[in-house]
C-alpha positions as CSV (number, residue, x, y, z in Angstrom):
1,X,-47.7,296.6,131.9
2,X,-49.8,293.9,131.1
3,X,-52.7,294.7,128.4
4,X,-56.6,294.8,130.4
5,X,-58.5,293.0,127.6
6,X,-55.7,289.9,127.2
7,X,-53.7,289.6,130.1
8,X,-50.5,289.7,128.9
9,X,-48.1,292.3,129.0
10,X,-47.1,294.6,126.1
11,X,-43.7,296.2,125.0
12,X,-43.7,299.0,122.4
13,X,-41.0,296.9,119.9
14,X,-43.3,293.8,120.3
15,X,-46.4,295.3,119.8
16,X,-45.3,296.7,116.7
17,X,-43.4,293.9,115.4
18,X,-40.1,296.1,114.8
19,X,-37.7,293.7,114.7
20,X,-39.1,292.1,111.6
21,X,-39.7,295.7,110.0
22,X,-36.5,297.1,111.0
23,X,-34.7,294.5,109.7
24,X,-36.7,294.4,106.3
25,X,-34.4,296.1,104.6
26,X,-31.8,294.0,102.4
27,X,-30.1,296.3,100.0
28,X,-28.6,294.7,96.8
29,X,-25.7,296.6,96.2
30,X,-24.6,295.3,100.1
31,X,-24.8,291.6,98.3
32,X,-23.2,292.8,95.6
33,X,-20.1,294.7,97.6
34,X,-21.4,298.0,95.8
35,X,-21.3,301.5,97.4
36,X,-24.5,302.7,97.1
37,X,-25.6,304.7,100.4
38,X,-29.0,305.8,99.0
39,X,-30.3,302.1,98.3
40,X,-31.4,302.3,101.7
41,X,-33.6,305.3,101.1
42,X,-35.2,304.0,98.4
43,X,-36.2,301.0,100.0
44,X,-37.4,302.4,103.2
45,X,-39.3,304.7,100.8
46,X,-41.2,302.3,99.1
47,X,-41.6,300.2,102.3
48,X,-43.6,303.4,103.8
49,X,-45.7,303.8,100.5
50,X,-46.5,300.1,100.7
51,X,-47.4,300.5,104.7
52,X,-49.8,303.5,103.2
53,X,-51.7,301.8,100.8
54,X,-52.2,299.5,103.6
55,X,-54.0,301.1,105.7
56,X,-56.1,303.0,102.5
57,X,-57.4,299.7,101.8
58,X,-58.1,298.7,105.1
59,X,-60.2,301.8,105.1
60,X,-61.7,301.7,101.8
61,X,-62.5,298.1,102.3
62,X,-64.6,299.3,105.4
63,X,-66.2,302.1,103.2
64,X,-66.9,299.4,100.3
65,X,-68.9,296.8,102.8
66,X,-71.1,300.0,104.0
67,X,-72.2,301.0,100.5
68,X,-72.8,297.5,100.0
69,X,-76.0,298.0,101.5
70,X,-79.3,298.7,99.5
71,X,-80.5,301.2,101.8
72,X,-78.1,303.6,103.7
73,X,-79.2,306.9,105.2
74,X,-77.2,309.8,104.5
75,X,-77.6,310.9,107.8
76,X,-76.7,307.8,109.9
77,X,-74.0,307.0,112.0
78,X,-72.8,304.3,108.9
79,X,-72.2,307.2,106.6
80,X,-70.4,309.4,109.2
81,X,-67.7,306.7,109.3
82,X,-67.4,306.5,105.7
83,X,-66.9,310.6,105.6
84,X,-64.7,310.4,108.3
85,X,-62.5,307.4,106.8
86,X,-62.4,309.1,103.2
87,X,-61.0,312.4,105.4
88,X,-58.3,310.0,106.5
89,X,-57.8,309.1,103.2
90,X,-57.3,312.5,101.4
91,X,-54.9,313.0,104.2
92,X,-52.8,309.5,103.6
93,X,-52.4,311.0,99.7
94,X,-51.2,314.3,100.9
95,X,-48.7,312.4,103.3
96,X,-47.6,310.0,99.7
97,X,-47.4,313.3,97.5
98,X,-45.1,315.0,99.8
99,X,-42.9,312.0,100.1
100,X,-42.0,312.2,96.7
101,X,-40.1,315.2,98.8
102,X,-37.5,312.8,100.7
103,X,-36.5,310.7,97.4
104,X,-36.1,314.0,95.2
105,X,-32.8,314.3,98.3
106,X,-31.5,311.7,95.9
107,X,-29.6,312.6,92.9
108,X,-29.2,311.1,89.6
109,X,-25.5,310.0,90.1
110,X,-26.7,308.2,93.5
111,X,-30.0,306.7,91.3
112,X,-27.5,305.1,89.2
113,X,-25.0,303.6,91.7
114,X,-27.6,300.7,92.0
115,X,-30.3,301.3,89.5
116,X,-29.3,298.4,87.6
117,X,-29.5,295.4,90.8
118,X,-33.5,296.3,90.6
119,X,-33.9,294.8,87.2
120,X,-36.7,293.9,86.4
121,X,-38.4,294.6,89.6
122,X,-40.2,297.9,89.1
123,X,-43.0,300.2,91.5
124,X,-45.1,299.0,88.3
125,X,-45.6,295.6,89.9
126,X,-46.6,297.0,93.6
127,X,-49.7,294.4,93.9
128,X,-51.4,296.8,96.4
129,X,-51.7,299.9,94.4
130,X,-53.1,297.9,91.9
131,X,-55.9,296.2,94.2
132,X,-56.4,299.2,95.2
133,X,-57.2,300.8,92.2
134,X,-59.4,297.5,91.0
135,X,-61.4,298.2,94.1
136,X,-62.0,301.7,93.6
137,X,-63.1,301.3,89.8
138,X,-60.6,301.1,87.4
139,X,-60.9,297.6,85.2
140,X,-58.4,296.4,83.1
141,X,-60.0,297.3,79.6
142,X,-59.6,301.2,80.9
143,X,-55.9,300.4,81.9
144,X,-53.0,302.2,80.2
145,X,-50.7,299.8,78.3
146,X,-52.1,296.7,79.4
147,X,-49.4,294.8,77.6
148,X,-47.7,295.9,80.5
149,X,-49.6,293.8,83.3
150,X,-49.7,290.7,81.6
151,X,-45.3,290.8,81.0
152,X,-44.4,292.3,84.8
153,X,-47.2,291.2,87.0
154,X,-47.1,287.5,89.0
155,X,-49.7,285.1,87.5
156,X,-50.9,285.3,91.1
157,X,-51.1,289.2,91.1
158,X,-53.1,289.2,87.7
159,X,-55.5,286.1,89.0
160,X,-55.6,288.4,92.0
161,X,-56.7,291.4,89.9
162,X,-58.9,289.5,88.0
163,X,-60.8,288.4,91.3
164,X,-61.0,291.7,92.6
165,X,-62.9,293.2,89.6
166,X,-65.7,290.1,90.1
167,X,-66.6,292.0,93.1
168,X,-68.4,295.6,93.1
169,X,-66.0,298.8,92.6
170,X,-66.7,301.4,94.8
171,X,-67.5,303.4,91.5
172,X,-70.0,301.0,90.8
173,X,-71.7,300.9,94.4
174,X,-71.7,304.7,94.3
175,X,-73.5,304.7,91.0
176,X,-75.9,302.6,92.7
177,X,-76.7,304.9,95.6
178,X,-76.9,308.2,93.8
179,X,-79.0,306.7,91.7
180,X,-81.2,305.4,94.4
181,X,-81.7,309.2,95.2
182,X,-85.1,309.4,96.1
183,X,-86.5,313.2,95.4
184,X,-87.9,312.7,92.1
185,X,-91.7,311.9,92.8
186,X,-93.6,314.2,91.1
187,X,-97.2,314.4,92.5
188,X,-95.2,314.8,96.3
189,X,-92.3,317.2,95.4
190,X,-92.8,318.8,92.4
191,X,-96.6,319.8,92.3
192,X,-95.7,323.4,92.4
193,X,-92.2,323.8,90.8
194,X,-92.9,326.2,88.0
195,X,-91.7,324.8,84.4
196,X,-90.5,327.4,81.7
197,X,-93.3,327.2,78.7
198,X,-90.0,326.3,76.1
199,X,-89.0,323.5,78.0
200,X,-89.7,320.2,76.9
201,X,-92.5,318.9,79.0
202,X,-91.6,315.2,78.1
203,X,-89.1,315.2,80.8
204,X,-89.4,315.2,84.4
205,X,-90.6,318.8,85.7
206,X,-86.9,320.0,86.9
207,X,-84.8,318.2,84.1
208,X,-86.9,320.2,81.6
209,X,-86.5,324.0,83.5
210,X,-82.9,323.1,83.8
211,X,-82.1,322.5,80.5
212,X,-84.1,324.8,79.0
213,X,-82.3,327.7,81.1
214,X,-78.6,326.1,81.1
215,X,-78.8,325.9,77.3
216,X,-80.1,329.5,76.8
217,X,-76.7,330.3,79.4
218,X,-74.6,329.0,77.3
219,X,-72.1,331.9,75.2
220,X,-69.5,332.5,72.7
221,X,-67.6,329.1,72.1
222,X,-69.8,327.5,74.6
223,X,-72.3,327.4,72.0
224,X,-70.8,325.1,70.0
225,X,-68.2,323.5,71.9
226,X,-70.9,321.7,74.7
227,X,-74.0,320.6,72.4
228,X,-77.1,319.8,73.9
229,X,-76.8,316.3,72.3
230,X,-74.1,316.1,74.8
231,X,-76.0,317.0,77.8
232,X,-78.7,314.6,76.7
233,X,-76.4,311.6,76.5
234,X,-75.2,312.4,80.2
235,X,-78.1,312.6,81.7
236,X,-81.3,310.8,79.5
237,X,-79.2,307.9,77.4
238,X,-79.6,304.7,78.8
239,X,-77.8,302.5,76.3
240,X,-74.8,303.4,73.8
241,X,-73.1,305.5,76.5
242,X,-69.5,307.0,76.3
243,X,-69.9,307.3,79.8
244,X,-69.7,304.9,82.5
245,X,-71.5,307.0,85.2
246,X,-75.4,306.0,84.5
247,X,-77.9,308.9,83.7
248,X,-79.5,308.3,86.8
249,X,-76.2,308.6,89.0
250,X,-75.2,311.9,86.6
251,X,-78.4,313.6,87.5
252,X,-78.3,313.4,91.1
253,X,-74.4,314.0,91.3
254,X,-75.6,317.1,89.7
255,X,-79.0,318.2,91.5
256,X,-76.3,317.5,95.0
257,X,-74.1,319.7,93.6
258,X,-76.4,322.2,92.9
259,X,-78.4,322.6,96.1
260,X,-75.9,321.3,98.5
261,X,-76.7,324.1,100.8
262,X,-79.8,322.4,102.1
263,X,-79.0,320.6,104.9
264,X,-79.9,317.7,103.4
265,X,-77.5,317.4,100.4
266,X,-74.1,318.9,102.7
267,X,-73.5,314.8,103.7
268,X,-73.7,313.6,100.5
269,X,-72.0,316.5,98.5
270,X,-68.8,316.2,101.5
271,X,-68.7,312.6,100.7
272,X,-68.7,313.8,96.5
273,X,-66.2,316.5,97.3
274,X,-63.7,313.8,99.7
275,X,-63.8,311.1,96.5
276,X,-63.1,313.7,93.7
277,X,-60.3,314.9,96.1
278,X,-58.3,311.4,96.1
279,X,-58.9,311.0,92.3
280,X,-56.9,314.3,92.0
281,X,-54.0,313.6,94.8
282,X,-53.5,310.2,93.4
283,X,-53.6,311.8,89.5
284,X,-50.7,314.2,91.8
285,X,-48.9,310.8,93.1
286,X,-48.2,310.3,89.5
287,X,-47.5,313.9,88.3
288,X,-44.6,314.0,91.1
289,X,-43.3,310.6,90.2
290,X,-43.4,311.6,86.2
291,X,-41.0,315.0,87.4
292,X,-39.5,312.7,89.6
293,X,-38.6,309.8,87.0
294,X,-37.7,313.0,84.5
295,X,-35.3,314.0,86.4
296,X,-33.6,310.7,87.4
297,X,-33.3,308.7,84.0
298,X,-34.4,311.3,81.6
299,X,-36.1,309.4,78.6
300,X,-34.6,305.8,79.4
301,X,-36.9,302.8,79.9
302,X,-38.4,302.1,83.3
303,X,-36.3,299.0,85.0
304,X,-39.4,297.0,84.5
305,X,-38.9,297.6,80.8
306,X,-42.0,300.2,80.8
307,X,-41.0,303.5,78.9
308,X,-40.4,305.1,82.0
309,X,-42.0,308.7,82.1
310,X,-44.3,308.3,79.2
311,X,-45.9,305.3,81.1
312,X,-46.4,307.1,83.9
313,X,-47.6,310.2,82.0
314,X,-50.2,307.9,80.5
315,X,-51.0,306.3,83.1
316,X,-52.1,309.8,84.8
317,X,-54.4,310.8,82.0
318,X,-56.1,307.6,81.9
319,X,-56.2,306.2,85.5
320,X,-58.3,309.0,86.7
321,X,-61.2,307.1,87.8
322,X,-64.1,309.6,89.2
323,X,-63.3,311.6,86.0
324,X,-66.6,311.4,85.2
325,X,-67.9,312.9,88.3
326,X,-65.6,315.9,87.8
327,X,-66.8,316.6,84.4
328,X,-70.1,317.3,85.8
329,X,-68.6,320.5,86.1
330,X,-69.6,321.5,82.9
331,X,-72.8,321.4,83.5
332,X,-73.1,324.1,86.5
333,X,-75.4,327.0,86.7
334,X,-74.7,330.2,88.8
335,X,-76.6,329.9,91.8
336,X,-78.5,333.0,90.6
337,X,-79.9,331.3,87.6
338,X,-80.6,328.0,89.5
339,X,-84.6,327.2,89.4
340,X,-85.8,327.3,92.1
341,X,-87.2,324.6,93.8
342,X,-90.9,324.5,95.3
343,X,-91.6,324.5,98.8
344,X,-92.7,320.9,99.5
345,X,-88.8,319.6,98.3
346,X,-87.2,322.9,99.5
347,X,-88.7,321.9,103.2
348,X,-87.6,318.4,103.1
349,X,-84.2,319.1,101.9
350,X,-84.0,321.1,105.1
351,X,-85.3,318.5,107.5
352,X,-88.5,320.6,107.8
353,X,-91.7,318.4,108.0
């Protein structure tokens, strides 16, 4: 049948290029004359993880140019797509978690057969993954084991990392628009919001309600386990930070969370709720690949000549790269003991006018 918008006629095998991927597949141990059935798995496998992370930066590429923009309304068609592509997303992790699944149908004993013919190639040097977790944030300084990247990565690969973080992370672009957040004008949305007499009255009106009543919430260990010098340096200090989520991006992360039944804030707190969600399935990729390695070499070294597990164990705790956005967490309030906002805000946040 031939194809309306060229002309030409289409096959299904042609159109997907399956002769070239179904004849991608070159297991060593059939160059070597060793039996090893489930070398095929594990390249098809891999092949499919690498098709994945395709199309996830294909999307978050898309998602990236959009909040390249200095203005974007949270309500616009633009930011629809982004929702919608970050939904895909979350469901392209949950498709690479399970997968794990299908190479856990390979033993140890079947691992082995041709677990040596890799050396020294290693998932470790899978050139996507890595772009793909440039893009989103993570920069080599914050890397676990760096030593690592500089020994198994191509001089191409690392040039090609080192290109990628020139360019603005996603983290850093969505830094940029919650701190763009624009409800903080006093004189036109705060006039009559109601500020405790104890709070300090240096800050802006809500920042000094909330907290004045989140620190008198606080019980037990709470007391002394989350000082209010740590709150402070969240969401008031500008320089010497622990954090890289800026004070202004913290806040409004927070106020979203907070009030994201107004109308208003549902968009943005989806699109917060989507991006936390890959952080944790790809901090899940890793968990199921650590059981996974466990279980197939026990403690020996990865065949890149990582330490195997305990890379990948590291790797989980440290690559997590919204952590920062989770942690906000600690600083909820029961809806209850939320102040309450005045009516000027209260009627914008819900498209009133």
């Amino acid at each position: 049948m031939k194809n309306s918008y060229t002309g030409r006629e289409q096959y299904y095998g042609d159109y997907l290029a399956l002769d070239k991927i179904l004849n991608a597949q070159f297991p060593e141990s059939d160059a070597q004359g060793v039996d090893a059935h489930d070398e095929m798995l594990f390249i098809i496998i891999h092949q499919a993880y690498e098709l994945w992370f395709k199309q996830i930066a294909h999307d978050m590429g898309s998602i990236i140019e959009i909040f390249k923009n200095d203005q974007i309304d949270d309500n616009s068609k633009s930011m629809q797509i982004v929702t919608h592509r970050l939904e895909r997303i979350v469901e392209i992790w949950k498709l690479c978690v399970a997968q794990v699944k299908v190479l856990d149908t390979m033993t140890p004993m079947d691992f082995l057969d041709f677990r040596d013919l890799l050396t020294p190639a290693s998932g470790f040097q899978s050139y996507q993954f890595r772009i793909l977790e440039t893009k989103l944030g993570l920069k080599m300084e914050h890397r676990h084991e760096q030593k690592y990247y500089q020994k198994q990565l191509s001089e191409e690969h690392i040039k090609g990392i080192d290109e990628a973080e020139k360019e603005p992370s996603f983290f850093e672009l969505l830094d940029a628009w919650l701190s763009r957040m624009p409800f903080w004008d006093e004189a036109k949305y705060w006039a009559d919001f109601q500020v405790p007499e104890t709070a300090n009255k240096e800050l802006h009106p809500f920042w000094a309600a909330y907290r004045d009543y989140y620190n008198a919430g606080l019980r037990g260990r709470e007391i002394e386990e989350i000082s209010m010098k740590g709150f402070d340096e969240v969401f008031f200090q500008e320089t010497d930070r622990s954090m890289r989520l800026s004070p202004e991006a913290a806040r409004a992360a927070l106020f979203i969370n907070l009030y994201r039944e107004f109308p208003l804030l549902q968009q943005p707190y989806r699109l917060l709720s989507l991006i936390l969600e890959i952080d944790e399935l790809m901090a899940t990729f890793r968990y199921k690949h650590i059981i996974m390695v466990r279980r197939m070499i026990g403690m020996r070294s990865g065949t890149g000549g990582s330490s195997g597990a305990g890379y990948l164990q590291g790797a989980m705790e440290k690559h997590q790269i919204f952590a920062e956005l989770a942690s906000l967490a600690t600083y909820f309030m029961p809806r209850h003991k939320l102040p309450k906002l005045g009516e000027s805000l209260a009627k914008s946040l819900s498209f009133q006018l």
